[in-house]
PQR file of N, CA, C, O and H, with PARSE charges and radii, in Angstrom:
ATOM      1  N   UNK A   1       0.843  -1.175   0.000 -0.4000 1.5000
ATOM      2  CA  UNK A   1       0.000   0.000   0.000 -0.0000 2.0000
ATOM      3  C   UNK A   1       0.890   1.241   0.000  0.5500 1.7000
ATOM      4  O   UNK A   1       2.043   1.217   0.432 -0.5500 1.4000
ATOM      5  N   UNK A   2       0.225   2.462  -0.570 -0.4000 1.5000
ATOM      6  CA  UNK A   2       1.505   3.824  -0.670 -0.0000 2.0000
ATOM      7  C   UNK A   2       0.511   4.235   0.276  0.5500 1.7000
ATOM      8  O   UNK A   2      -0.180   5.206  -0.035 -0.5500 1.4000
ATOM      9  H   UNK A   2      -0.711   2.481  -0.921  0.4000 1.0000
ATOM     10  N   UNK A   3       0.336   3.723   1.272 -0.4000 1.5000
ATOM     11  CA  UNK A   3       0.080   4.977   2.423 -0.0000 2.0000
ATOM     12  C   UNK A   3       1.573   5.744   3.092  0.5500 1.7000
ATOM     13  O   UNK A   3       1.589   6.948   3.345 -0.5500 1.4000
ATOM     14  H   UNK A   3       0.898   2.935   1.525  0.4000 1.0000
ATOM     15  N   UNK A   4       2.589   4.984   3.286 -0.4000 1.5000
ATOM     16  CA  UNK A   4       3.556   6.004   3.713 -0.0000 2.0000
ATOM     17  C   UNK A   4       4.040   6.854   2.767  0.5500 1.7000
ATOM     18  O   UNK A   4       4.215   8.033   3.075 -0.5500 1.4000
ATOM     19  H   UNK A   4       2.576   4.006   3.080  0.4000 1.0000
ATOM     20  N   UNK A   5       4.414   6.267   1.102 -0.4000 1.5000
ATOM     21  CA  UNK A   5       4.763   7.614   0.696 -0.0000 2.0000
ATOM     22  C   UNK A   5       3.476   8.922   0.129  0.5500 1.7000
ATOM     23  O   UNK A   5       3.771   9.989  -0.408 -0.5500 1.4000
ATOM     24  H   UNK A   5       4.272   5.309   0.851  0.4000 1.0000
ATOM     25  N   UNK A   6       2.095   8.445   0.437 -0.4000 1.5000
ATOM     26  CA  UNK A   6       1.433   9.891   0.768 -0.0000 2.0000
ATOM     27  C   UNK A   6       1.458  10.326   1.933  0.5500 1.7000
ATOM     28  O   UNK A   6       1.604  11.487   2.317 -0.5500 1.4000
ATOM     29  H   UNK A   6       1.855   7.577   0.874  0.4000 1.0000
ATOM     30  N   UNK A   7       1.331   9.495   2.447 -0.4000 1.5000
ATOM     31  CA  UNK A   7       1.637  10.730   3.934 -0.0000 2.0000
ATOM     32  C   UNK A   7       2.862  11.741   4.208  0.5500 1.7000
ATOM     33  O   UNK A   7       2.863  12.830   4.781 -0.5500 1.4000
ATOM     34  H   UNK A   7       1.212   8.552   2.135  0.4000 1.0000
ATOM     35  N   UNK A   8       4.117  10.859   3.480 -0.4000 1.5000
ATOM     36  CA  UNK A   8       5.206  12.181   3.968 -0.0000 2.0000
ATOM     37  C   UNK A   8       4.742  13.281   2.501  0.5500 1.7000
ATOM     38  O   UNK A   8       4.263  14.414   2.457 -0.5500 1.4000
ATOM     39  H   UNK A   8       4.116   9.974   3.015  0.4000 1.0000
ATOM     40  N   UNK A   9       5.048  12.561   1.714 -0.4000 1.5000
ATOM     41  CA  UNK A   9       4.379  13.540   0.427 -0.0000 2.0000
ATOM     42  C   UNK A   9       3.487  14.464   0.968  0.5500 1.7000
ATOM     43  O   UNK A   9       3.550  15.329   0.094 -0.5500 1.4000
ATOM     44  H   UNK A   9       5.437  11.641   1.750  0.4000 1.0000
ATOM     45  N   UNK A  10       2.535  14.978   1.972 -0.4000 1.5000
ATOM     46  CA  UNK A  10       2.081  15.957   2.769 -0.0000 2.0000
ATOM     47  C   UNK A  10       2.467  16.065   3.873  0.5500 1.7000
ATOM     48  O   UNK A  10       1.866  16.765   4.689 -0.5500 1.4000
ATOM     49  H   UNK A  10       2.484  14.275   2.682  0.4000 1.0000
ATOM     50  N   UNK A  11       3.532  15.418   4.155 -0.4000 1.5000
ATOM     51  CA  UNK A  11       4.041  16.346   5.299 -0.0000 2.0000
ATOM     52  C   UNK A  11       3.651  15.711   6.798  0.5500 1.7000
ATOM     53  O   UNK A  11       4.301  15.971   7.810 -0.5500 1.4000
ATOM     54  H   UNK A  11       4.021  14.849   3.493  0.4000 1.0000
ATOM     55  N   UNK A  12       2.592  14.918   6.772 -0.4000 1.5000
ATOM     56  CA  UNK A  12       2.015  14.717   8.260 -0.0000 2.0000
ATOM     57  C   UNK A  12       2.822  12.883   8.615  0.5500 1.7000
ATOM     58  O   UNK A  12       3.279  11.883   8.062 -0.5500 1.4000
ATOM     59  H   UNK A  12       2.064  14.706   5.949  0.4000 1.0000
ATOM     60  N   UNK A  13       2.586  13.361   9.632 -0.4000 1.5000
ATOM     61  CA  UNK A  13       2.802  11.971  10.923 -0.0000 2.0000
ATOM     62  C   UNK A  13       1.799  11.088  10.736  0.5500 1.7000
ATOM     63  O   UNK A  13       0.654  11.253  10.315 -0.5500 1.4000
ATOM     64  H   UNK A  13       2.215  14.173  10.081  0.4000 1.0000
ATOM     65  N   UNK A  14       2.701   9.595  11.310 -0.4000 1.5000
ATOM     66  CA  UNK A  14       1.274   8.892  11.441 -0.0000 2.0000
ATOM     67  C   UNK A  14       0.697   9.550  12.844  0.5500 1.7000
ATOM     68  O   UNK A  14      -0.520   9.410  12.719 -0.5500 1.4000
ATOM     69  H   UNK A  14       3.631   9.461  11.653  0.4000 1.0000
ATOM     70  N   UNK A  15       0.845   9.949  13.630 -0.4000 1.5000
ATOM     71  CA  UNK A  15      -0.048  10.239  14.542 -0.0000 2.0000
ATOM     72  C   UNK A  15      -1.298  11.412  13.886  0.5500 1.7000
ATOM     73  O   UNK A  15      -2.524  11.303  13.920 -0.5500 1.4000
ATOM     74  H   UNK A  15       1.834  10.063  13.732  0.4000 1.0000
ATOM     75  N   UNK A  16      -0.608  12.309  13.419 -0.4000 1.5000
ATOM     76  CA  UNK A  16      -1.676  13.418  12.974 -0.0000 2.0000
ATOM     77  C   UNK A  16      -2.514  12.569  11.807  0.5500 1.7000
ATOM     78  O   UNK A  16      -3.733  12.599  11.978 -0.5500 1.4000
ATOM     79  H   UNK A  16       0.388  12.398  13.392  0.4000 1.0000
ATOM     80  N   UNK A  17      -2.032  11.785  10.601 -0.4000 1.5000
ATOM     81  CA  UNK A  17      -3.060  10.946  10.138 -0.0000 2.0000
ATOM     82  C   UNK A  17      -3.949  10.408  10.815  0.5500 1.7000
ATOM     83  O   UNK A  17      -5.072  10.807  10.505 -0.5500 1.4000
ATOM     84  H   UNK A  17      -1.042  11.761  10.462  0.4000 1.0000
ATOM     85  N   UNK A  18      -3.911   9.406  11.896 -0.4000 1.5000
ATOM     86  CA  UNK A  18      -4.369   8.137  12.738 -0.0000 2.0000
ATOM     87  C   UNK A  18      -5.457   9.489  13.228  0.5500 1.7000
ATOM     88  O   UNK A  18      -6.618   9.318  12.859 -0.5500 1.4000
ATOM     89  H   UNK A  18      -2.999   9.083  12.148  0.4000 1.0000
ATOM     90  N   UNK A  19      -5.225  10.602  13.897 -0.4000 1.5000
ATOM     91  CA  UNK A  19      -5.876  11.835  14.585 -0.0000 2.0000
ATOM     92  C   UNK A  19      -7.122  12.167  13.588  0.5500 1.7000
ATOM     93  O   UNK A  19      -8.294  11.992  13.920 -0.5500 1.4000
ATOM     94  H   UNK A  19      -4.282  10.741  14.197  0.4000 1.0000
ATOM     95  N   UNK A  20      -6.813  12.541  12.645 -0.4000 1.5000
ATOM     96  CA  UNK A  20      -7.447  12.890  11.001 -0.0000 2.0000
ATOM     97  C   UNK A  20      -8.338  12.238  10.808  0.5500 1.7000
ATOM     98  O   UNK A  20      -9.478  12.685  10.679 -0.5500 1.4000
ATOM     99  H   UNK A  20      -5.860  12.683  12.376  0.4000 1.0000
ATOM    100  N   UNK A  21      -7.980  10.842  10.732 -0.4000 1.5000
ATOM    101  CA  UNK A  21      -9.305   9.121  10.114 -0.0000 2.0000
ATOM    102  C   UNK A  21      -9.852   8.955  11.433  0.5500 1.7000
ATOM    103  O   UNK A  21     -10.679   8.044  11.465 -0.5500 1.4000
ATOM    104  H   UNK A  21      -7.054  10.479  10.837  0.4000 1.0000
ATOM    105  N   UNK A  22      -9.639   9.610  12.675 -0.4000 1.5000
ATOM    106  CA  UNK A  22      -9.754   8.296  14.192 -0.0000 2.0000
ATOM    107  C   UNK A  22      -9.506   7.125  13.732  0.5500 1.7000
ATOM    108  O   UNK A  22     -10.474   6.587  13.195 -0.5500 1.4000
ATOM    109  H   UNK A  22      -8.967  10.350  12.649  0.4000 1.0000
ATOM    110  N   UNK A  23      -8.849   6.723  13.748 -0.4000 1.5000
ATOM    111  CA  UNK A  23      -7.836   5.871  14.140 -0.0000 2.0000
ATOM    112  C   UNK A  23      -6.801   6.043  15.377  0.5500 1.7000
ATOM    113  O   UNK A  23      -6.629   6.938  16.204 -0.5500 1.4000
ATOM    114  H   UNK A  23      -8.063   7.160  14.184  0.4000 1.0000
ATOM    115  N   UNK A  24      -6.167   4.745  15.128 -0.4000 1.5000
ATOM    116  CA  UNK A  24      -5.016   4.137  16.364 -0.0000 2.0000
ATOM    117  C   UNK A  24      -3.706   4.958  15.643  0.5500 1.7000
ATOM    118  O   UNK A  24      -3.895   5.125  14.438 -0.5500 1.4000
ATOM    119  H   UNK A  24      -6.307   4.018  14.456  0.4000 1.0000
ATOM    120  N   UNK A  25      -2.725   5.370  16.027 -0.4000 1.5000
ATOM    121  CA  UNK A  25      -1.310   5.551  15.497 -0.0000 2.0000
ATOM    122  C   UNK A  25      -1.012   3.602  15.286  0.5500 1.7000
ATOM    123  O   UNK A  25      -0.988   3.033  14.194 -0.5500 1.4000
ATOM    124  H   UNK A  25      -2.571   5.234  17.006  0.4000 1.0000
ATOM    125  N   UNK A  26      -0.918   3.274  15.949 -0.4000 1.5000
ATOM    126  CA  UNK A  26       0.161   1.782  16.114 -0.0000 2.0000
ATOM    127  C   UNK A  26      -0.733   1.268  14.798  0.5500 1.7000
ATOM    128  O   UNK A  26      -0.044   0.542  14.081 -0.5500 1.4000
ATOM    129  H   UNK A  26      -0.938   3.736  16.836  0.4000 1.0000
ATOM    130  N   UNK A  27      -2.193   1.475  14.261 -0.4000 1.5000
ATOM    131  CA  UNK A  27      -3.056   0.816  13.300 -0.0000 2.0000
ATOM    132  C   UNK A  27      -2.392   1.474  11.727  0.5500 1.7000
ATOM    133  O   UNK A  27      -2.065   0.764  10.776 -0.5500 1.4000
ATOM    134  H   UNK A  27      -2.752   2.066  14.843  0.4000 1.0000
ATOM    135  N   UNK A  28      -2.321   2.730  11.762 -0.4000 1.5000
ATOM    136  CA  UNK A  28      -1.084   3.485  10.473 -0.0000 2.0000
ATOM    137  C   UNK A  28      -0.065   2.949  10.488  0.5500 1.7000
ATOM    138  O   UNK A  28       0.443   2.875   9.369 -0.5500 1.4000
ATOM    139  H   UNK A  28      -2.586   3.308  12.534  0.4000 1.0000
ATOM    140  N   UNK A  29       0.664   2.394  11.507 -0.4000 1.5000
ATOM    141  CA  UNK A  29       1.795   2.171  11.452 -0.0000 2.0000
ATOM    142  C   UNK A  29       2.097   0.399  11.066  0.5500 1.7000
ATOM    143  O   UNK A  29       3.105  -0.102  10.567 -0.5500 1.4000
ATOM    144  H   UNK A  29       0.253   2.455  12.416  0.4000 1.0000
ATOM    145  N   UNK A  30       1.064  -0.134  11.426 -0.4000 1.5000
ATOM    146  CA  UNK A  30       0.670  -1.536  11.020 -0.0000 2.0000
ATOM    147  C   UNK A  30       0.464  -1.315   9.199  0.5500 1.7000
ATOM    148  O   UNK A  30       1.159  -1.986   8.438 -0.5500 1.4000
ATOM    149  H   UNK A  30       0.246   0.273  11.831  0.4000 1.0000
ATOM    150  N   UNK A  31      -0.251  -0.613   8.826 -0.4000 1.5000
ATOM    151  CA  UNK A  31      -0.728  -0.606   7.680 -0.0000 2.0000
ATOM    152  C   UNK A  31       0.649  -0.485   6.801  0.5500 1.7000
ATOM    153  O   UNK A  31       1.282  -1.259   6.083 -0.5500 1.4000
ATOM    154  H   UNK A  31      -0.816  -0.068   9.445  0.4000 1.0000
ATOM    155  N   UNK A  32       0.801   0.957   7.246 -0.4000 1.5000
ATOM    156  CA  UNK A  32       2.502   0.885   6.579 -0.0000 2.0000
ATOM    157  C   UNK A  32       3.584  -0.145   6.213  0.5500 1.7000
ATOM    158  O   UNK A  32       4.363  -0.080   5.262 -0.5500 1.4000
ATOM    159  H   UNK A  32       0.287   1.585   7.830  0.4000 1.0000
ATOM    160  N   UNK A  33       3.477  -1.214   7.248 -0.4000 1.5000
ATOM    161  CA  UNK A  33       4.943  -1.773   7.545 -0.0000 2.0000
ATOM    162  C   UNK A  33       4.119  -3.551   6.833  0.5500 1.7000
ATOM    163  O   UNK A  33       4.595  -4.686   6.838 -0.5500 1.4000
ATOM    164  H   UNK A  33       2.845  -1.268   8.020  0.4000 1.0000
ATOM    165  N   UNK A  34       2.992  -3.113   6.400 -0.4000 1.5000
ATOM    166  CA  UNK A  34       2.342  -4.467   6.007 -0.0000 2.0000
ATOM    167  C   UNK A  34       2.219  -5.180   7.162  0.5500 1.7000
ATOM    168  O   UNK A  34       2.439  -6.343   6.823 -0.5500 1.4000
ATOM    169  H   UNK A  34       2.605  -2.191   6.397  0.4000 1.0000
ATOM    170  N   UNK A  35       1.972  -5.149   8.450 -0.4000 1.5000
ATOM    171  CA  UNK A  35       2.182  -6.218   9.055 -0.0000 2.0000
ATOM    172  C   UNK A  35      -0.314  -6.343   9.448  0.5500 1.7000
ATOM    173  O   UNK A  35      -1.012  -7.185  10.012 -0.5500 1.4000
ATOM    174  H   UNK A  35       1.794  -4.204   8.725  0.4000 1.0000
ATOM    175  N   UNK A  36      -0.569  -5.274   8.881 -0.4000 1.5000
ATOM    176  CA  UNK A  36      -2.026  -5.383   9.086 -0.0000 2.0000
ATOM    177  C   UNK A  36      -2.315  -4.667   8.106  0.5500 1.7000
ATOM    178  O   UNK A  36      -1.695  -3.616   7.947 -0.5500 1.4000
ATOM    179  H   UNK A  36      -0.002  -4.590   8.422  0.4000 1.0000
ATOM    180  N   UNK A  37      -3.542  -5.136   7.015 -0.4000 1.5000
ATOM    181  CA  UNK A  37      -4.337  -5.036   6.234 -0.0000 2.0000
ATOM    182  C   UNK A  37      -5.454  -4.141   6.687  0.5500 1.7000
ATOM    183  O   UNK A  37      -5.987  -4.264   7.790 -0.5500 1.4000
ATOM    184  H   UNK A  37      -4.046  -5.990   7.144  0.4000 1.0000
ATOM    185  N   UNK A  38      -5.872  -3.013   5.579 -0.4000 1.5000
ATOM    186  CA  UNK A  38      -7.016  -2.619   5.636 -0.0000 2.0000
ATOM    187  C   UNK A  38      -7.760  -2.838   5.577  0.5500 1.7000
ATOM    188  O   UNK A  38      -7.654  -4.041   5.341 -0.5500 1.4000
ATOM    189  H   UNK A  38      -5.438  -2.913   4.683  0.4000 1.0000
ATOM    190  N   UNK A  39      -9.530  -2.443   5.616 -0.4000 1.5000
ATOM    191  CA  UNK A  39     -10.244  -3.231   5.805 -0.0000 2.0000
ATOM    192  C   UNK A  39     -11.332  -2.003   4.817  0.5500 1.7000
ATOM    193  O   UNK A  39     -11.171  -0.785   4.893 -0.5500 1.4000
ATOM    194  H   UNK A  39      -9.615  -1.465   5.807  0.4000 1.0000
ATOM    195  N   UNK A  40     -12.263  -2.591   4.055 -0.4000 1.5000
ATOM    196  CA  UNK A  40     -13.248  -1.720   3.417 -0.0000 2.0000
ATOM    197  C   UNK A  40     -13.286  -0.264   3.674  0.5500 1.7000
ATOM    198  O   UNK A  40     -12.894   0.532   2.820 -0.5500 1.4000
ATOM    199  H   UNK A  40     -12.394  -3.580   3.993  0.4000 1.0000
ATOM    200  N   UNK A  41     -13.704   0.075   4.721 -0.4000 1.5000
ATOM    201  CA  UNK A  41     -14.337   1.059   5.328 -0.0000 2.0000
ATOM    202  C   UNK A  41     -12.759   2.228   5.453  0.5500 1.7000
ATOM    203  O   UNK A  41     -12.711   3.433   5.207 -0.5500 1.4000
ATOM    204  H   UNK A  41     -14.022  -0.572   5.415  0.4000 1.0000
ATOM    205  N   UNK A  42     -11.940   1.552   5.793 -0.4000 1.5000
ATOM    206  CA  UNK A  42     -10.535   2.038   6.352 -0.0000 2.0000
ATOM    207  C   UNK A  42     -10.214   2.592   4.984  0.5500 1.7000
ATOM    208  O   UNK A  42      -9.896   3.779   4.924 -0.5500 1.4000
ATOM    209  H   UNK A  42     -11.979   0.573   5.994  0.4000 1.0000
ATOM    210  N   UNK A  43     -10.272   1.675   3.577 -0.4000 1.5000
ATOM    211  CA  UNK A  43      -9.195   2.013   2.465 -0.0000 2.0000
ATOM    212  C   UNK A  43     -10.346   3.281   1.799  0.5500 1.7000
ATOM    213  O   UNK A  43      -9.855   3.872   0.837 -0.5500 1.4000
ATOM    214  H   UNK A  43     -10.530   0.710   3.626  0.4000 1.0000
ATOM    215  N   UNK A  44     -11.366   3.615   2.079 -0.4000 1.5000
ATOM    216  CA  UNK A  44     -12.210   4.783   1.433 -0.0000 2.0000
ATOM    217  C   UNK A  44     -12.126   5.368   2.307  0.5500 1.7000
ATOM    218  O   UNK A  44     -12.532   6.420   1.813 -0.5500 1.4000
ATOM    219  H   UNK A  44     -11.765   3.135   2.861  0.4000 1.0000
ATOM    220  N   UNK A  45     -11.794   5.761   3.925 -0.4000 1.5000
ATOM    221  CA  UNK A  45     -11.432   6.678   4.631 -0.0000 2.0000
ATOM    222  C   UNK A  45     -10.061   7.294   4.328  0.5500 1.7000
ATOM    223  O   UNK A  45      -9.826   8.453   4.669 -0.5500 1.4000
ATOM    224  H   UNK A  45     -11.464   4.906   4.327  0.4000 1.0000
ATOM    225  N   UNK A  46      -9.239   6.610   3.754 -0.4000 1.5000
ATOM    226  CA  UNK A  46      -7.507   7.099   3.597 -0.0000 2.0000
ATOM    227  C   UNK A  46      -7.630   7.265   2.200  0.5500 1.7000
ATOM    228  O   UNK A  46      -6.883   8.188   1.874 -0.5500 1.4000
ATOM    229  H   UNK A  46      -9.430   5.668   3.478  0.4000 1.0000
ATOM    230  N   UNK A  47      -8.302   6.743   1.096 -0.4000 1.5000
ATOM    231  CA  UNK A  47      -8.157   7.120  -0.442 -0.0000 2.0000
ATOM    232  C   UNK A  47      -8.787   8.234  -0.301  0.5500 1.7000
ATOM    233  O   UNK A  47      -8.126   9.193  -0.700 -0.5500 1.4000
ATOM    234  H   UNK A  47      -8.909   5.993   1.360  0.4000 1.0000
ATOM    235  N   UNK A  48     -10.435   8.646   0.365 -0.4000 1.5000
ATOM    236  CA  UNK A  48     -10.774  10.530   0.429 -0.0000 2.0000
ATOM    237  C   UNK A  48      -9.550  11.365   0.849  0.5500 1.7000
ATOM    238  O   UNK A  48      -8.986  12.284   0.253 -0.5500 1.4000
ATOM    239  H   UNK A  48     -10.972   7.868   0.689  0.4000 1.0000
ATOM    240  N   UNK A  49      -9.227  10.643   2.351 -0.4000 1.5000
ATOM    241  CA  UNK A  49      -8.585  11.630   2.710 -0.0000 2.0000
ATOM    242  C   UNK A  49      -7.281  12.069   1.900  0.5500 1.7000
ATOM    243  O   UNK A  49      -6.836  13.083   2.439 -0.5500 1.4000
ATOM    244  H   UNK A  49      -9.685   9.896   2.834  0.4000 1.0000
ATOM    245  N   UNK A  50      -6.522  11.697   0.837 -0.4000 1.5000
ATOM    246  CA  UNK A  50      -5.430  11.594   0.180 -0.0000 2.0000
ATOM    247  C   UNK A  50      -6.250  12.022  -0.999  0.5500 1.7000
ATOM    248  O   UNK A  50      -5.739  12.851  -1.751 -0.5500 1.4000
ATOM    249  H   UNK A  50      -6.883  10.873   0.400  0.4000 1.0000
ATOM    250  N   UNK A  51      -6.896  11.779  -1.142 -0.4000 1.5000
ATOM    251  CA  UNK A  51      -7.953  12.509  -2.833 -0.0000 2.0000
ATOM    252  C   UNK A  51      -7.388  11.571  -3.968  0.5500 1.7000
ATOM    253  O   UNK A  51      -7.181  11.990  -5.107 -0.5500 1.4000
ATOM    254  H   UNK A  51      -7.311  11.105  -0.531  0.4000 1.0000
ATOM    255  N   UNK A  52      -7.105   9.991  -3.492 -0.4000 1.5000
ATOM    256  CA  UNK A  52      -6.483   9.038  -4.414 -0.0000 2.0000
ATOM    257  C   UNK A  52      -7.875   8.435  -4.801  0.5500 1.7000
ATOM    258  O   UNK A  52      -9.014   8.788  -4.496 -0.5500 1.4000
ATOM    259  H   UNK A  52      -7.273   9.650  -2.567  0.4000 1.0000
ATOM    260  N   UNK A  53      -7.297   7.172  -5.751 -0.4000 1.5000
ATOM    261  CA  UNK A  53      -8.388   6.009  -5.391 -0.0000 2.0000
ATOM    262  C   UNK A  53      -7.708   5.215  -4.774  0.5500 1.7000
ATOM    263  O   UNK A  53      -6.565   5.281  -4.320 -0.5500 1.4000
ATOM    264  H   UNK A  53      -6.372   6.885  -5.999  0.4000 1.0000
ATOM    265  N   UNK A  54      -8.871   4.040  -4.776 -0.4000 1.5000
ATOM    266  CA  UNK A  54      -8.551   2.875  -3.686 -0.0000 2.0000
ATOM    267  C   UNK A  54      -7.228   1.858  -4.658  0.5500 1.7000
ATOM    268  O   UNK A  54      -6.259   1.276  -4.170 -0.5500 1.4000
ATOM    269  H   UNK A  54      -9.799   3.987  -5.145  0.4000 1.0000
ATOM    270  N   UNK A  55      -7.587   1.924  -5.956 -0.4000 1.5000
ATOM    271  CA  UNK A  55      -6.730   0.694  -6.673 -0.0000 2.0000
ATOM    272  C   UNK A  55      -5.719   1.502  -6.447  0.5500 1.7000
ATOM    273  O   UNK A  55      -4.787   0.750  -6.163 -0.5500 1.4000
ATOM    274  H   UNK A  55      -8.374   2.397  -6.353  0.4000 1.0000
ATOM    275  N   UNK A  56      -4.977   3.694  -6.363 -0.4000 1.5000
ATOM    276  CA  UNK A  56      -3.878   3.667  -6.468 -0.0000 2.0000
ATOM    277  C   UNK A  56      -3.258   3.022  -5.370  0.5500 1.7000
ATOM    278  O   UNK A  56      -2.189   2.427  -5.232 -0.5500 1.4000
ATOM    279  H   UNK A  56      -5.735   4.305  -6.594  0.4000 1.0000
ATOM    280  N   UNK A  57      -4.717   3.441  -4.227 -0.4000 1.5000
ATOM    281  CA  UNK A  57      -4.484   3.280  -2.423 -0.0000 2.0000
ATOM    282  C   UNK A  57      -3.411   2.054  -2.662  0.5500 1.7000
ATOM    283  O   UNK A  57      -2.252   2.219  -2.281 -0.5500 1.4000
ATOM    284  H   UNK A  57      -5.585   3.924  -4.339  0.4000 1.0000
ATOM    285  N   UNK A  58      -3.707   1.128  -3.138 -0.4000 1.5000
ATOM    286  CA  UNK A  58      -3.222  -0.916  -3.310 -0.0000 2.0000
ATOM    287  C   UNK A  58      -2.251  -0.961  -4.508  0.5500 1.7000
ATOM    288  O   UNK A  58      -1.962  -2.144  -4.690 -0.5500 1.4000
ATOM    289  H   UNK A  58      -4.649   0.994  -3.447  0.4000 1.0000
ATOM    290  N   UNK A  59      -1.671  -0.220  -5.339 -0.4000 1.5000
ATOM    291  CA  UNK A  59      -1.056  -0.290  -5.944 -0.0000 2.0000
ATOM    292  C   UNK A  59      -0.913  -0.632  -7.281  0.5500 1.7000
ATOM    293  O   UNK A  59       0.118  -0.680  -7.952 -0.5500 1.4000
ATOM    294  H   UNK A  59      -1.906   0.741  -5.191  0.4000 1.0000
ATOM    295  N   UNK A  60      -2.202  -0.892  -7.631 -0.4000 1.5000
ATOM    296  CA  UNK A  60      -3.167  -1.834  -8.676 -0.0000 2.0000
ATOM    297  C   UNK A  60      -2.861  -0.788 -10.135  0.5500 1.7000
ATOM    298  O   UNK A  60      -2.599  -1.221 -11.257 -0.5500 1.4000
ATOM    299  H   UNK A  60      -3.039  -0.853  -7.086  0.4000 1.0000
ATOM    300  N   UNK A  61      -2.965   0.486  -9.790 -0.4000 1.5000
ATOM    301  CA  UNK A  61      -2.248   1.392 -11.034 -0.0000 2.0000
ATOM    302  C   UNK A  61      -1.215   2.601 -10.217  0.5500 1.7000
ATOM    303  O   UNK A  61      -1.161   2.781  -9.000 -0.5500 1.4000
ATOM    304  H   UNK A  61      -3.178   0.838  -8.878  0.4000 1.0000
ATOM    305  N   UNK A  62      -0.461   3.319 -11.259 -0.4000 1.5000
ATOM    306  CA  UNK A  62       0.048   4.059 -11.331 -0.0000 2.0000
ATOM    307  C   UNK A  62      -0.617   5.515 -11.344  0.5500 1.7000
ATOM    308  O   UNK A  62       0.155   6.422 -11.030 -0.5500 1.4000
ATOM    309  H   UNK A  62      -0.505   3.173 -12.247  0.4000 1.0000
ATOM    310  N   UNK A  63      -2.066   5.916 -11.693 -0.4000 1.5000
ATOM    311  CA  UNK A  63      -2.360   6.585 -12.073 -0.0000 2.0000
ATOM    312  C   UNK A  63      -3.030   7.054 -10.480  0.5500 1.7000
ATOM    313  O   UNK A  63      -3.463   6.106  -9.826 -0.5500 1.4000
ATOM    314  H   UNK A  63      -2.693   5.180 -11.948  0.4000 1.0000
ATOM    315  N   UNK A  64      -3.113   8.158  -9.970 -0.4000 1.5000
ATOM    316  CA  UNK A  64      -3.847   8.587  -8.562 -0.0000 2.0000
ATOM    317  C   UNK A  64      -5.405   8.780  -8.746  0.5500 1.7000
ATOM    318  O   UNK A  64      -6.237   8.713  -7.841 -0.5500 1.4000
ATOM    319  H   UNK A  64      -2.761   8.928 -10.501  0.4000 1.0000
ATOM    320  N   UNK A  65      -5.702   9.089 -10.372 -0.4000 1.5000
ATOM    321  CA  UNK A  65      -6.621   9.688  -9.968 -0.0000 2.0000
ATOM    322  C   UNK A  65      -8.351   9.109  -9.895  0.5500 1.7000
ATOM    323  O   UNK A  65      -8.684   8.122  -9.240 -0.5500 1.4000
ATOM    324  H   UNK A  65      -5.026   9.143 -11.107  0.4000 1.0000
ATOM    325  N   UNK A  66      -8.879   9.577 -10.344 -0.4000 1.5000
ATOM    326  CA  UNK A  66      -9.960   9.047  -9.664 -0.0000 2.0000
ATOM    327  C   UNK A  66     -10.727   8.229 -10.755  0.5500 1.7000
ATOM    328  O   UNK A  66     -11.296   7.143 -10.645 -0.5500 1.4000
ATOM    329  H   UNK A  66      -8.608  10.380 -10.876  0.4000 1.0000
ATOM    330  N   UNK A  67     -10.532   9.358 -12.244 -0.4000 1.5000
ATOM    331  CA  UNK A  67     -10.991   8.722 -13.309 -0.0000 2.0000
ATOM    332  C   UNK A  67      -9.644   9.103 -14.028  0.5500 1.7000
ATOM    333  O   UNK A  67      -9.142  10.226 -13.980 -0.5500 1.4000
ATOM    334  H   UNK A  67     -10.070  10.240 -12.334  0.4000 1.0000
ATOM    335  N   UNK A  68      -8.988   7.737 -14.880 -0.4000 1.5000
ATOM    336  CA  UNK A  68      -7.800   7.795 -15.936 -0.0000 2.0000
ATOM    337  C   UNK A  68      -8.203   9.068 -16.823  0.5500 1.7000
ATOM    338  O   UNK A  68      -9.334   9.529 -16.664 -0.5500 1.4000
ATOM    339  H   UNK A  68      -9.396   6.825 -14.919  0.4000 1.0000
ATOM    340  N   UNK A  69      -7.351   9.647 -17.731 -0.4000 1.5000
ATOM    341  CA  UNK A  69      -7.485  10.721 -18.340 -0.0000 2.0000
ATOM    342  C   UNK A  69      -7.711   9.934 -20.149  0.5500 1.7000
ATOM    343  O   UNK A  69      -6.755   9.341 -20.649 -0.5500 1.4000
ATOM    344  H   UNK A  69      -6.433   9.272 -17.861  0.4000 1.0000
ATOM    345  N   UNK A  70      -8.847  10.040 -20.796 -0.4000 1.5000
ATOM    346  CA  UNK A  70      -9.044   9.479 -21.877 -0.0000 2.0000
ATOM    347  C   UNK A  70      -8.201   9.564 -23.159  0.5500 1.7000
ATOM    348  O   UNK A  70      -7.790  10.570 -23.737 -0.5500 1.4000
ATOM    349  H   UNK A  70      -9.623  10.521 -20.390  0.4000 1.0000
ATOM    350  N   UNK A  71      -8.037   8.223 -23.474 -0.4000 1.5000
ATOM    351  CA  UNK A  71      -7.377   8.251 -24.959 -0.0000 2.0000
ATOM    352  C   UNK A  71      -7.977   9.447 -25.990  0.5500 1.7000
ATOM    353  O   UNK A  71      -9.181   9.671 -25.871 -0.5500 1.4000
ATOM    354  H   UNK A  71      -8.371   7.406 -23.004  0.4000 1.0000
ATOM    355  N   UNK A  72      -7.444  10.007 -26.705 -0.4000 1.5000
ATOM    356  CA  UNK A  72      -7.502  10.930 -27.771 -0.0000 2.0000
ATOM    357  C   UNK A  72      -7.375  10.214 -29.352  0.5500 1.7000
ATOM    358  O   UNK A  72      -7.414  10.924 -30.356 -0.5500 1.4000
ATOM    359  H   UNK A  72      -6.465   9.825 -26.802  0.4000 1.0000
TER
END
């Protein structure tokens, strides 16, 4: 998951994230380090809050945004 490199990419802590979603700090920091999986509700609370989607949330594309930008 690129939750850590959006979060420094703005600048904030996992604590001020974890503060942000309510959430746990130690639960960001799980997510980060892979050692705990998100869960539905969690990966559309952190893709709003980041203004990603969920597939960039997982790594599934390259692209952040919400809708790909159309072939021409």
């Amino acid at each position: 998951m690129r939750l850590k490199e959006l979060r420094k990419k703005k600048n904030i802590t996992q604590l001020k994230l974890a503060m942000d979603l309510n959430m746990n700090q130690n639960t960001i920091s799980r997510y980060e380090t892979g050692e705990r999986e998100a869960g539905y509700n969690e990966l559309i609370k952190i893709a709003d809050f980041f203004n990603v989607s969920i597939d960039y949330l997982l790594e599934r594309t390259d692209v952040p945004d919400f809708f790909p930008p159309k072939n021409k």
